[in-house]
N, C-alpha and C positions, 0 to 999 in steps of 0.2 A: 779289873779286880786286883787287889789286891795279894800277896803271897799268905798272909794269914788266913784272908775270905777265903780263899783256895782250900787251904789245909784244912779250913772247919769246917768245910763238905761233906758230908755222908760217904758220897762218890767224886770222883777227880775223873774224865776221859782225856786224855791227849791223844790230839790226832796228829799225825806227822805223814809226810807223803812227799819222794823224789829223793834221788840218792845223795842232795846236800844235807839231808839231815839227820842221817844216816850215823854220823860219826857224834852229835848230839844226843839222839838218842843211845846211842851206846854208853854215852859217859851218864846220863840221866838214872839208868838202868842198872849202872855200877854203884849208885850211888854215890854220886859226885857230890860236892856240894853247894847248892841255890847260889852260889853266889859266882861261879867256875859256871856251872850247866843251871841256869832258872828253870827248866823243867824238871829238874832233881828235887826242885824243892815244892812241884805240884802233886800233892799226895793227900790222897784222901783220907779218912778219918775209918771208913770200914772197907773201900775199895779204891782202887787206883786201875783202870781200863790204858797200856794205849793200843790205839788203832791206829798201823801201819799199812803202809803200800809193801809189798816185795824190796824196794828199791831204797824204802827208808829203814827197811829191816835188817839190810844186808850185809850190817860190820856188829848186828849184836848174835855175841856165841853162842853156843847150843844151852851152857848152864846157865844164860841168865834170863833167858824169854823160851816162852813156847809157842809156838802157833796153832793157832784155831780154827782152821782152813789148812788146805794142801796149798 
């Protein structure tokens, strides 16, 4: 898909999982931009989900994600 197709989603899930990605999602989350982090620029149009492991969680800060699980 496309980075457009992407955006004109309803919903956008990114899943990421393992502590190399750990420091992408971080910048994605800060918003980066699509062209620095391509997952910065996966964002959906009334939601954006991602689903992380612990280990891909692990370098984003307390102000910019929350967790949904312990």
């Amino acid at each position: 898909l496309t980075l457009p197709a992407i955006q004109a989603a309803r919903e956008v899930w990114v899943v990421a999982a393992g502590e190399e990605k750990s420091g992408a999602v971080r910048l994605a989350l800060s918003h980066s931009g699509p062209v620095q982090v391509p997952s910065a620029g996966a964002r959906g149009r009334g939601r954006t989900l991602f689903l992380l492991d612990r280990a891909a969680a692990g370098k984003i800060p307390p102000e910019l994600g929350r967790a949904a699980s312990p």
